[in-house]
C-alpha positions as CSV (number, residue, x, y, z in Angstrom):
1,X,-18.8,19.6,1.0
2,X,-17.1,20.6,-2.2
3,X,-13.7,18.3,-3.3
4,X,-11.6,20.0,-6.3
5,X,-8.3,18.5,-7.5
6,X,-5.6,20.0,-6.5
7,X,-3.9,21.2,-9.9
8,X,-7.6,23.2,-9.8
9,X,-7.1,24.3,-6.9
10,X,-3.3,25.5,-7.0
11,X,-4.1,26.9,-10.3
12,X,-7.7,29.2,-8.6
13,X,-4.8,30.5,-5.9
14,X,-1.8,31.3,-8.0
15,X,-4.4,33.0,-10.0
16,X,-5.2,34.8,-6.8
17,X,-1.1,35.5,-6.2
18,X,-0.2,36.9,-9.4
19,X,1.5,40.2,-8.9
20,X,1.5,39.9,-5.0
21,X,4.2,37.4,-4.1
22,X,7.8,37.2,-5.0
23,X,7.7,33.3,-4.8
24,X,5.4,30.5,-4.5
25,X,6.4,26.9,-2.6
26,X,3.7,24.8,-2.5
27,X,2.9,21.8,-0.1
28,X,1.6,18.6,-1.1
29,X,0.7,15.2,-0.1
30,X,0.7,13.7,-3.3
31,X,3.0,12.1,-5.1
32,X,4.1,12.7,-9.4
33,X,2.0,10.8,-12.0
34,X,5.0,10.8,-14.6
35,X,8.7,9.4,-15.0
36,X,10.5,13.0,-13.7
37,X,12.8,12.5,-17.2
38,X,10.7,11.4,-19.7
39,X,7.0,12.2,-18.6
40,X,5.3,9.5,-19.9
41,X,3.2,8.0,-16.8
42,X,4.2,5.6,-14.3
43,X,0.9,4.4,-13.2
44,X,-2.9,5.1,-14.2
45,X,-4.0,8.8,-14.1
46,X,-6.7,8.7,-11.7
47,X,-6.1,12.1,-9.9
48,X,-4.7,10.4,-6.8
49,X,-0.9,12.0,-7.6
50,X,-0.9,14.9,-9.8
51,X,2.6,16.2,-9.0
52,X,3.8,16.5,-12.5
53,X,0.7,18.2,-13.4
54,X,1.1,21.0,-10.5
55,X,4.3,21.9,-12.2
56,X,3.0,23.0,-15.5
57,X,1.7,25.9,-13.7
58,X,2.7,29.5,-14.3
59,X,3.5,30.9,-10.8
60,X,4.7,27.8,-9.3
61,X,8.6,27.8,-7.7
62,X,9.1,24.9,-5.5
63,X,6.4,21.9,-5.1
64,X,7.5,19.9,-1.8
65,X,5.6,16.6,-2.6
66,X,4.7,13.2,-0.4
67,X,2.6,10.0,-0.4
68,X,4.6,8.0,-2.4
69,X,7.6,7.5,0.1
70,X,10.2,8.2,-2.5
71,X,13.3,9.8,-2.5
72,X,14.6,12.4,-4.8
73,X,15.3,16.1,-5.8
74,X,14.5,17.1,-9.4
75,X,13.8,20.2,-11.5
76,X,10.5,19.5,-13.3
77,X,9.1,22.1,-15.5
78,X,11.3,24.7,-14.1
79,X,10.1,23.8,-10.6
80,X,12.0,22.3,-8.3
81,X,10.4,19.1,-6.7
82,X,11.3,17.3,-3.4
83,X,10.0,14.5,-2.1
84,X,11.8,12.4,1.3
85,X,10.6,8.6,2.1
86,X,8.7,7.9,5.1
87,X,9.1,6.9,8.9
88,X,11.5,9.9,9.4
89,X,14.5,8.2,7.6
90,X,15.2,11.6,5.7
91,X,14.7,15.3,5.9
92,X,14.9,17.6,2.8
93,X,16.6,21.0,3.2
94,X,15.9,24.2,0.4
95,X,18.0,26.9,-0.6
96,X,16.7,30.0,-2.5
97,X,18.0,32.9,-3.7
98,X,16.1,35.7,-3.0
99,X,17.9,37.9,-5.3
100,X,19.0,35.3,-8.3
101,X,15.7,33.1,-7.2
102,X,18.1,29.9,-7.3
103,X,16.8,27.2,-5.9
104,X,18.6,24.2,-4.7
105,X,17.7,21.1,-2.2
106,X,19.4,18.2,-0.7
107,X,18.2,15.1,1.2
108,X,20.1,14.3,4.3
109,X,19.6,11.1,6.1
110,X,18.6,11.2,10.1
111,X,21.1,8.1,10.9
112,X,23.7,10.9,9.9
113,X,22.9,13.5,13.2
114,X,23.1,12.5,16.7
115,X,20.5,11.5,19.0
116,X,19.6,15.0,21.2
117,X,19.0,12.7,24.8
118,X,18.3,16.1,26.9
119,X,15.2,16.9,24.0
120,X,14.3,13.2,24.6
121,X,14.1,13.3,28.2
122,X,11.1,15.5,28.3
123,X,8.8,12.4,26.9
124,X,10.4,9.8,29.1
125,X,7.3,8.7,30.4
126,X,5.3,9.0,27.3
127,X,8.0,6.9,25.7
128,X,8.2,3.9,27.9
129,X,4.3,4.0,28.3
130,X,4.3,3.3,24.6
131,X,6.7,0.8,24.4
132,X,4.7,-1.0,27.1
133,X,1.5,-0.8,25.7
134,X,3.6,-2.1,22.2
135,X,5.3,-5.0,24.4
136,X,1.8,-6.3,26.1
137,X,1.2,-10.0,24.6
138,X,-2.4,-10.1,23.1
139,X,-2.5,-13.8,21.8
140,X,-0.4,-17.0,20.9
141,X,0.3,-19.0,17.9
142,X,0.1,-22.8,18.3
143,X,2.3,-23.5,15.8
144,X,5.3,-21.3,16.6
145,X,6.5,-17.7,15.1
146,X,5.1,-16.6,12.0
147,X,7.5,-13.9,10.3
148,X,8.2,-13.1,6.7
149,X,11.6,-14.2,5.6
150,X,11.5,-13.6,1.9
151,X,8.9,-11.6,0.4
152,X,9.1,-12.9,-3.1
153,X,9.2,-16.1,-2.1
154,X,6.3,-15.1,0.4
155,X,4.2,-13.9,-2.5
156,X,5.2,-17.0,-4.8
157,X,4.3,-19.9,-2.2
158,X,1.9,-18.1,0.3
159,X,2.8,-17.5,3.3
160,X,0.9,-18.6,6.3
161,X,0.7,-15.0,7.3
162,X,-1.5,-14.4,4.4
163,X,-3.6,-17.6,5.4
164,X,-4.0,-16.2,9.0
165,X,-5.2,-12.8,7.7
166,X,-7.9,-13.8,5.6
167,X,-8.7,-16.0,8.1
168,X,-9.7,-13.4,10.4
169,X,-11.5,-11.2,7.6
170,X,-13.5,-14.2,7.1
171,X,-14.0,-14.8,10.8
172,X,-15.3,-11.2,10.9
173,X,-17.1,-10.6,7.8
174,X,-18.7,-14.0,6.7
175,X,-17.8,-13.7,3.4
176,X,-17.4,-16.4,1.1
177,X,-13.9,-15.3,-0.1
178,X,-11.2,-12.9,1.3
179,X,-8.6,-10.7,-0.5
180,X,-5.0,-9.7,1.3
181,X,-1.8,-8.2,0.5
182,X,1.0,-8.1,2.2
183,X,2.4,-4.9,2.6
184,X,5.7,-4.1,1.6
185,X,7.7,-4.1,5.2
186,X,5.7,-6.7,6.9
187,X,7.4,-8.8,9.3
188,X,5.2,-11.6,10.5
189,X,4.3,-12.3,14.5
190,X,6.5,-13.9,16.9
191,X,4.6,-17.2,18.6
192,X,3.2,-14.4,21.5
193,X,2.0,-11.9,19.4
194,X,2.4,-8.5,21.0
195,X,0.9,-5.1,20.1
196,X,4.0,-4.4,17.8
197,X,4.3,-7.4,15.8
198,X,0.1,-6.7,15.1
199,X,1.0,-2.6,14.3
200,X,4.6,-3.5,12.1
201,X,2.5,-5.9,10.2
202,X,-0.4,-4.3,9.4
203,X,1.0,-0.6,9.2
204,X,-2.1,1.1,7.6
205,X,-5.6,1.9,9.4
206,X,-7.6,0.2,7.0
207,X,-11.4,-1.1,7.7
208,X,-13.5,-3.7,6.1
209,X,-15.4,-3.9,3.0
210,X,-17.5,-6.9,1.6
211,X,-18.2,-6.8,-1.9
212,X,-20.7,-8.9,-4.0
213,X,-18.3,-9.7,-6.9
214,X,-19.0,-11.5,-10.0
215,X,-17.5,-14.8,-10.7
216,X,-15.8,-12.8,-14.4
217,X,-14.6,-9.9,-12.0
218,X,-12.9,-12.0,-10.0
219,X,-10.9,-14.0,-12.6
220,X,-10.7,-10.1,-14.0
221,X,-9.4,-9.2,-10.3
222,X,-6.4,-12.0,-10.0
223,X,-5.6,-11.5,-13.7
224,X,-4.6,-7.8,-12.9
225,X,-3.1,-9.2,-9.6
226,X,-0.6,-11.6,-11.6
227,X,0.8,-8.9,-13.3
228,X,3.3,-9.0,-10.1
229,X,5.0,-11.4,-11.7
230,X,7.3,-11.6,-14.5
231,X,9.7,-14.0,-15.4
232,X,14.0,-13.0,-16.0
233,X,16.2,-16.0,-17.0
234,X,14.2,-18.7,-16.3
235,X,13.3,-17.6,-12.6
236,X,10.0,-15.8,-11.4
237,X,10.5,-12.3,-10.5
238,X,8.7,-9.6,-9.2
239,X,7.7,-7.2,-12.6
240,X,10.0,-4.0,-12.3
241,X,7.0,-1.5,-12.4
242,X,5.9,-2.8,-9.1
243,X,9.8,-1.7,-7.8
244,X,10.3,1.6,-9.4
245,X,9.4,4.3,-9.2
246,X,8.2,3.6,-5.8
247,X,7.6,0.0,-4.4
248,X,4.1,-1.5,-4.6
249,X,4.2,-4.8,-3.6
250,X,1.2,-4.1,-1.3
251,X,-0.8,-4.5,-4.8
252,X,-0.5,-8.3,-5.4
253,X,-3.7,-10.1,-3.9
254,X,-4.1,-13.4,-2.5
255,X,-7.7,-14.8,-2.4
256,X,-8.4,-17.6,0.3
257,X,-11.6,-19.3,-0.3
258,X,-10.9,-20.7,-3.7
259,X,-8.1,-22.3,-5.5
260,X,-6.2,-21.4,-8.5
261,X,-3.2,-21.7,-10.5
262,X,-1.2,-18.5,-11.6
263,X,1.2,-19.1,-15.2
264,X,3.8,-16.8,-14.9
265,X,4.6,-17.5,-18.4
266,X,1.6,-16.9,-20.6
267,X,1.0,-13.3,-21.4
268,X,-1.0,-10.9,-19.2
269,X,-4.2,-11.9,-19.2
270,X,-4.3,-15.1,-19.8
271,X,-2.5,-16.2,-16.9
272,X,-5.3,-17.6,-14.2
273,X,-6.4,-20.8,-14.4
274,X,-8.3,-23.8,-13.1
275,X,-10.5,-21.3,-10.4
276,X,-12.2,-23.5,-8.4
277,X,-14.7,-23.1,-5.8
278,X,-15.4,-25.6,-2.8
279,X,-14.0,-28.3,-5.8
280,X,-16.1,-26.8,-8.7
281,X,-15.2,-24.9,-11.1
282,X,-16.1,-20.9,-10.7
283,X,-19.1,-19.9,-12.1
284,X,-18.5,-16.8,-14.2
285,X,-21.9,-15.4,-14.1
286,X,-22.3,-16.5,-10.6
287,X,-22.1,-13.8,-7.6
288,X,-19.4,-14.2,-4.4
289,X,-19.5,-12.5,-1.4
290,X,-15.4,-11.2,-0.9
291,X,-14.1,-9.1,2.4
292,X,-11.3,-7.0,1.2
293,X,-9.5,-3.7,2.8
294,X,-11.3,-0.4,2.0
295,X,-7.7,0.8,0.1
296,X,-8.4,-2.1,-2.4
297,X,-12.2,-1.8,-2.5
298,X,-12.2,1.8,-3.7
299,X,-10.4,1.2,-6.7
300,X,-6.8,1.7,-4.7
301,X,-4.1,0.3,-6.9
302,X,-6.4,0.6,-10.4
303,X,-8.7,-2.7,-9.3
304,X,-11.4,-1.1,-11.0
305,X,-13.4,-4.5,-11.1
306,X,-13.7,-4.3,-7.5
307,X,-14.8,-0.9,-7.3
308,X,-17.4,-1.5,-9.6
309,X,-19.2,-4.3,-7.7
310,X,-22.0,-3.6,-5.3
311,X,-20.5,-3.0,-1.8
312,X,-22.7,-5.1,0.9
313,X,-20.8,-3.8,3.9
314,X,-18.5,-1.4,5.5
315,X,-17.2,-2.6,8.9
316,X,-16.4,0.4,10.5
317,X,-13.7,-0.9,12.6
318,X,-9.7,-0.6,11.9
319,X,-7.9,-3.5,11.3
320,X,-5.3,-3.6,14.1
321,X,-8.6,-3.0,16.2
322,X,-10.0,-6.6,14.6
323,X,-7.0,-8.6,14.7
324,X,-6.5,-7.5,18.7
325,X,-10.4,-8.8,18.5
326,X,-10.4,-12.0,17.1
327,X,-6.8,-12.9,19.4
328,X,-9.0,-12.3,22.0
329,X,-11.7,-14.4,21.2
330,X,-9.2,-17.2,19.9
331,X,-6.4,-17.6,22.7
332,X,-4.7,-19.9,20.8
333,X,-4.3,-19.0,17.4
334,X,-4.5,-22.6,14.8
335,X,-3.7,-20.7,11.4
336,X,-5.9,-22.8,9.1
337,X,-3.5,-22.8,6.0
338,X,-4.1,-24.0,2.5
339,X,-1.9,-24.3,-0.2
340,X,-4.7,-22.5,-2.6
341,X,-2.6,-20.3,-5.1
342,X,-0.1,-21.9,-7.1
343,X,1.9,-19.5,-9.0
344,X,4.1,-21.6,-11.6
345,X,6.0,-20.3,-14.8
């Protein structure tokens, strides 16, 4: 198999086009690398969104863009550019001009039409079969619910949820360490966990990866992570390029496994301290077996020391699919928490 980019690609078929079309709107599920007003970039250009890039093509009209769940309507280049969030909050509707070749958009919001019952009806079954299946209790908390309240805080004083999630990579992985986020909408399990606490918490079908990581990568790994944070009046915050332009709190980490204090304060990079492993301190030439998402061990979310380290094993297995697992194998659910990560300005 051949992979091109696809400005390459775009730019081999408007080639193609010239001369033969009268427009050209082009589909993408990708996101744009650049601020939309200034275009100087938003994140690191790794080819994963090349948006902005599509529209310095001669040839192009309208680029309908994705991925990034943002919402907006902008002329880029002399292109116009749409892109609607996600979960089917929005739709985007064009208007062009065939004779003036005007091109206009707007996003309208679904909460604003009514609900078409007699379309509905048809899927009856199909519907109530999958709230069912998403209602059937799969295991129990001993200690009560488990739900999110406050991501900040969440993220700042970690959340048992993150304790019980690393606790179940571990259980399936045997790795020394494990690395979670919490992604940016997660809501946490009520005491009986049922199918749609498990699939509104973890959203993504991510699998397993266990990574032999150097102690230096590591510190490298929670350094990067602890960019989350900033600090605005005296108060930790969460650091506005992880808001804007599209939300990315799904890219702070939290290792279980060790221990370690985060300074809020101190500039970027110099912010971990005191690592400790099983009460000494990390070794930095030393080697640690970590279980991690496949997102974050590809290089996902620019954590290029992790993507660099040898990969020991794939676990070829979704992570719903392992959480439904280990509930099953644990019918009561102790969440094994410790107060590891102390994140201080």
């Amino acid at each position: 198999m051949t992979f091109t980019s696809a400005y390459d690609h775009l730019k081999h078929e408007l080639e193609q086009l010239k001369g033969k079309v009268d427009f050209v709107i082009a589909m993408y599920h990708g996101g744009m690398e650049r601020d939309l007003k200034t275009h100087v970039p938003t994140e690191k250009l790794t080819g994963e969104n090349e948006g902005f890039e599509l529209t310095t093509l001669e040839g192009l009209d309208i680029l309908i863009t994705g991925h990034q769940h943002r919402s907006f309507v902008e002329s880029v280049n002399d292109v116009l550019v749409t892109q609607n969030t996600y979960r089917a909050q929005e739709f985007v509707t064009i208007s062009l001009n065939l004779e003036t070749r005007e091109a206009d958009a707007q996003i309208h919001q679904v909460s604003d039409y009514d609900i078409d019952h007699e379309f509905l009806s048809h899927f009856k079954d199909l519907q109530d079969k999958t709230q069912d299946w998403l209602d059937q209790e799969i295991g129990y908390l001993e200690d009560g619910d488990l739900f999110v309240e406050d991501g900040l805080q969440a993220r700042i004083q970690k959340h048992k949820l993150v304790s019980l999630l690393n606790q179940v990579q571990l259980d399936r992985s045997e790795a020394q360490l494990s690395s979670v986020s919490l992604f940016n909408d997660a809501q946490g399990f009520k005491q009986n966990i049922t199918m749609r606490d498990v699939v509104s918490t973890y959203q993504y079908p991510n699998t397993l990866v266990v990574k032999k990581v150097k102690g230096s990568a590591i510190k490298d790994m929670l350094e990067f992570s602890a960019e989350y944070f900033t600090v605005e009046n005296g108060e930790i915050v969460v650091n506005p390029s992880y808001v804007w332009p599209k939300p990315q709190h799904y890219n702070y980490d939290m290792v279980d496994g060790i221990d370690y204090t985060v300074r809020v304060g101190n500039e970027v990079g110099d912010r971990i301290h005191d690592i400790t492993y099983q009460g000494k301190p990390l070794e930095m030439d030393a080697y640690y077996t970590m279980v991690m998402n496949n997102y974050r061990a590809n290089d996902d979310g620019n954590y290029d020391m992790i993507e660099q380290s040898e990969t020991l094993e794939e676990i070829q297995e979704e992570m719903v699919d392992t959480l439904m697992q280990y509930f099953k194998k644990h019918p009561i659910v102790k969440i094994e928490h410790r107060d590891n990560i102390k994140v201080i300005i």
